[in-house]
Structure formats: structure tokens, C-alpha cells
C-alpha positions, -999 to 999 in steps of 0.1 A, spaced: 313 -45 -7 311 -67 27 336 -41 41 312 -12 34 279 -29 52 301 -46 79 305 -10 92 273 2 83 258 -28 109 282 -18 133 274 17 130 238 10 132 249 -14 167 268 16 180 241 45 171 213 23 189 235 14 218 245 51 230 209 55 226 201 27 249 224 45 275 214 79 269 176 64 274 190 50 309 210 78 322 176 99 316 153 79 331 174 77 360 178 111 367 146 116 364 136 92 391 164 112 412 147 143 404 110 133 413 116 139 453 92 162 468 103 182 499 67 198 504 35 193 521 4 185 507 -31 180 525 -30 146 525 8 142 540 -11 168 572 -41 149 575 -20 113 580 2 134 605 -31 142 624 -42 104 621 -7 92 635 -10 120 663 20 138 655 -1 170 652 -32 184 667 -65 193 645 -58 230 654 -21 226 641 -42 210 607 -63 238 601 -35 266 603 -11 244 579 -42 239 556 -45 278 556 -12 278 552 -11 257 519 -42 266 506 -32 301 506 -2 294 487 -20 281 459 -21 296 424 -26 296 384 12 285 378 13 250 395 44 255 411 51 235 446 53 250 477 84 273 484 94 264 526 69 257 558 64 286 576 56 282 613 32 310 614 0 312 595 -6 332 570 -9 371 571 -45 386 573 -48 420 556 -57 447 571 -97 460 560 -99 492 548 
């Protein structure tokens, strides 16, 4: 009978330990995964304040990243150097 819950202890040691590791190798590539590569407003606006970029050079990225915004949430695909396209009126 201590043979049989000896290795029940141990199996309940080695179940909670893998997930202990699993918990850490998630967690850590999660934190990997969390780097941005995109521009928001407020990354533009501490350009301007540093005077890496001119107000005019603000307004057409703003454009530029407020155009790109939609319902699904997802970031920003690329930088473009141009602004964005006007349509043509009918």
C-alpha cells in the first residue's frame, strides 16, 4: 500500500512540475511575441517633440495611420512614405 501512494505523490510532483514549465515556456514567449514594429500617434508626436520630424511630416503620417484604421483591430501593415490616396470625385 505505501508503494501505491509513493507513486501517486510522485506522479502528482511530476504532473504539477511539467505544468510549472509549460506555464514558463508560455509566458515567455509571450513576452517575445509582444514587440510592436508599428507606429502609433503617440510614438509620431514624441518624434515631433525630439525634432526628428517636422509638424508637416506629423500630419501626413497621422493621415496616414488614421486612414488605416478599421472594425477588425488589426496593427498597421508597413509605413508608407507617401500619404494616402485621395479618390477621385465623381
Amino acid at each position: 500500500m505505501l508503494d501505491i501512494g509513493l507513486l501517486f505523490v510522485i506522479l502528482i510532483f511530476g504532473l504539477l512540475a511539467v505544468r510549472i514549465i509549460f506555464y514558463i515556456i508560455r509566458r515567455s514567449a509571450q513576452k517575445a511575441g509582444s514587440v510592436k514594429f508599428d507606429f502609433d500617434l503617440a510614438d509620431l508626436q514624441k518624434l515631433v517633440e525630439a525634432g526628428h520630424m517636422t509638424e508637416e511630416e506629423f500630419r501626413r503620417a497621422r493621415d496616414v495611420i488614421l486612414s488605416r484604421t478599421d472594425a477588425k483591430f488589426e496593427p498597421v501593415k508597413g509605413f508608407p512614405v507617401l500619404g494616402p490616396v485621395e479618390k477621385p470625385k465623381e
